[in-house]
C-alpha positions in Angstrom: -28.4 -5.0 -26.8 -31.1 -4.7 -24.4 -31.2 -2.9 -21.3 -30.3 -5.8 -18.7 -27.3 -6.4 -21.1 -26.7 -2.5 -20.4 -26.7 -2.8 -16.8 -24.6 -5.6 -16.7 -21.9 -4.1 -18.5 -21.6 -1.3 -17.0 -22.1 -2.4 -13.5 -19.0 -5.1 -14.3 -17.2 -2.3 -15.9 -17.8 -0.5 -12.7 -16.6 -3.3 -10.3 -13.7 -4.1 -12.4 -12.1 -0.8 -12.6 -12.7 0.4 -9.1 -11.6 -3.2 -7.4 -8.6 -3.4 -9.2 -7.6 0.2 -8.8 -8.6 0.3 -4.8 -6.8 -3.0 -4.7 -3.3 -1.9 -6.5 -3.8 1.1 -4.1 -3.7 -1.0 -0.8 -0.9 -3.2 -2.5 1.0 -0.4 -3.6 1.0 0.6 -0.2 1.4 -2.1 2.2 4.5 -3.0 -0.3 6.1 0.0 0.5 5.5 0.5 4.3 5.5 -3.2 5.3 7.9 -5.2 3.7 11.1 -4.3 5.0 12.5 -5.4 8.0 14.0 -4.0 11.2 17.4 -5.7 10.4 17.5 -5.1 6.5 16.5 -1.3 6.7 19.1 -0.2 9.5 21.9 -2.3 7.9 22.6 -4.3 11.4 23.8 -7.5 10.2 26.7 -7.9 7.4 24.9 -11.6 6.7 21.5 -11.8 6.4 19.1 -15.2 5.9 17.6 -14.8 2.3 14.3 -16.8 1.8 13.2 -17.6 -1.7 11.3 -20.2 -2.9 11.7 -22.2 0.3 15.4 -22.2 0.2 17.5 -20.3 2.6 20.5 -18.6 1.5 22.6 -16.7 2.9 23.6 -13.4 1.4 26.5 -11.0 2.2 25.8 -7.7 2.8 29.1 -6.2 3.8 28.7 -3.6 0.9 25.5 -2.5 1.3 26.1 -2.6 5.4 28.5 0.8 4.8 25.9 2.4 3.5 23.2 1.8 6.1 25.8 2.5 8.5 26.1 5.9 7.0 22.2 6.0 6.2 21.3 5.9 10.5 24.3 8.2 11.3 22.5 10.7 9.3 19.0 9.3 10.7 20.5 9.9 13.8 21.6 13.4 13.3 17.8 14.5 11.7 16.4 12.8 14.9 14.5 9.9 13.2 16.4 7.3 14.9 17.8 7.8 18.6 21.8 7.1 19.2 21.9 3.5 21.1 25.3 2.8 22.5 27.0 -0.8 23.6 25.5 -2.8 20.9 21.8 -2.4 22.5 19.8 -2.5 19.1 16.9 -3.0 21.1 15.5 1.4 20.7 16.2 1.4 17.6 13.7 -1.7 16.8 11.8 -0.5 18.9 11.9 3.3 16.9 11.4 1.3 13.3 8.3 -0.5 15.1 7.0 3.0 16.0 7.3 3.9 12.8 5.7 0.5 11.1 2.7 1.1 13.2 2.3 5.4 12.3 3.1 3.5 8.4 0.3 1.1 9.2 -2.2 4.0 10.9 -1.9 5.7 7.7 -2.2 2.9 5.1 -5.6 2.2 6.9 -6.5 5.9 6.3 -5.8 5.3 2.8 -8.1 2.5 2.7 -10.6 4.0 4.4 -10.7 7.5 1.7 -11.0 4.7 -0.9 -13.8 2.8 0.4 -15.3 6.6 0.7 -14.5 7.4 -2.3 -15.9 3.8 -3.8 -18.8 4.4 -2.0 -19.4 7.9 -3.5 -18.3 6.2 -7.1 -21.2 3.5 -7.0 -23.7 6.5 -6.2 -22.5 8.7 -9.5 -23.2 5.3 -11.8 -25.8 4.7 -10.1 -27.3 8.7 -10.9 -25.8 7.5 -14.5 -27.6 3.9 -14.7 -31.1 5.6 -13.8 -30.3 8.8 -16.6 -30.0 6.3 -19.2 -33.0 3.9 -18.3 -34.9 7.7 -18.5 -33.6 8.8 -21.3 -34.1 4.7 -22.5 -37.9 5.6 -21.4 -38.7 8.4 -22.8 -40.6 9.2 -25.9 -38.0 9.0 -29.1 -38.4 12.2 -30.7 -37.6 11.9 -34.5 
């Protein structure tokens, strides 16, 4: 192996395992703040429209709608959600949406400290890469 193969290797090894770990990050992330909706988190509707694999179902959520229902009455008591009364749904959308967008603000802060920290990554191999082509240069002492 010479020392271009070197380079090669470990600059792949480098992209590899810092792309796929930044990526699972932002996944990971925008998974868990992103994907729910207004409707489905706060339990509103007993019937909700499914979609999977371009088909529509519905699906009946009278069971789980119990739960939510207890779920925002204790929301509601901690202060996360404000009471809305006659039916108007309209706050408390508008409170999840508030919430999407601080869930948002902070999953770019996340991306940002890995780009950072990426950044500062690719400057250690690189400090590694030039060690080895010195120590690669340097006199063999036997």
């Amino acid at each position: 192996m010479g020392k271009d193969d070197l380079k090669r290797i470990s600059i792949l090894t480098t992209i590899a395992i810092f792309g796929v770990g930044a990526m699972a990050s932002v996944v990971g992330l925008a998974w868990r703040g992103g994907i729910r909706t207004a409707s489905v988190e706060m339990g509103l509707a007993n019937v909700v429209t499914k979609v999977d694999d371009n088909k529509t179902e519905m699906v009946d959520r009278t069971d789980k709608n119990a739960k939510a229902i207890e779920d925002n009455k204790k929301a509601i008591s901690e202060g996360r959600l404000r009471e809305v009364r006659n039916e108007n749904r309209f706050e408390k959308i508008l409170l999840h949406m508030e919430n999407q967008t601080t869930k948002t603000d902070s999953l770019v802060s996340t991306v940002d400290k890995i780009q950072t920290n990426n950044q500062n990554m690719q400057i250690e191999v690189a400090k590694i890469k030039a060690s080895v082509d010195n120590l690669q240069r340097s006199p063999k002492k036997e």
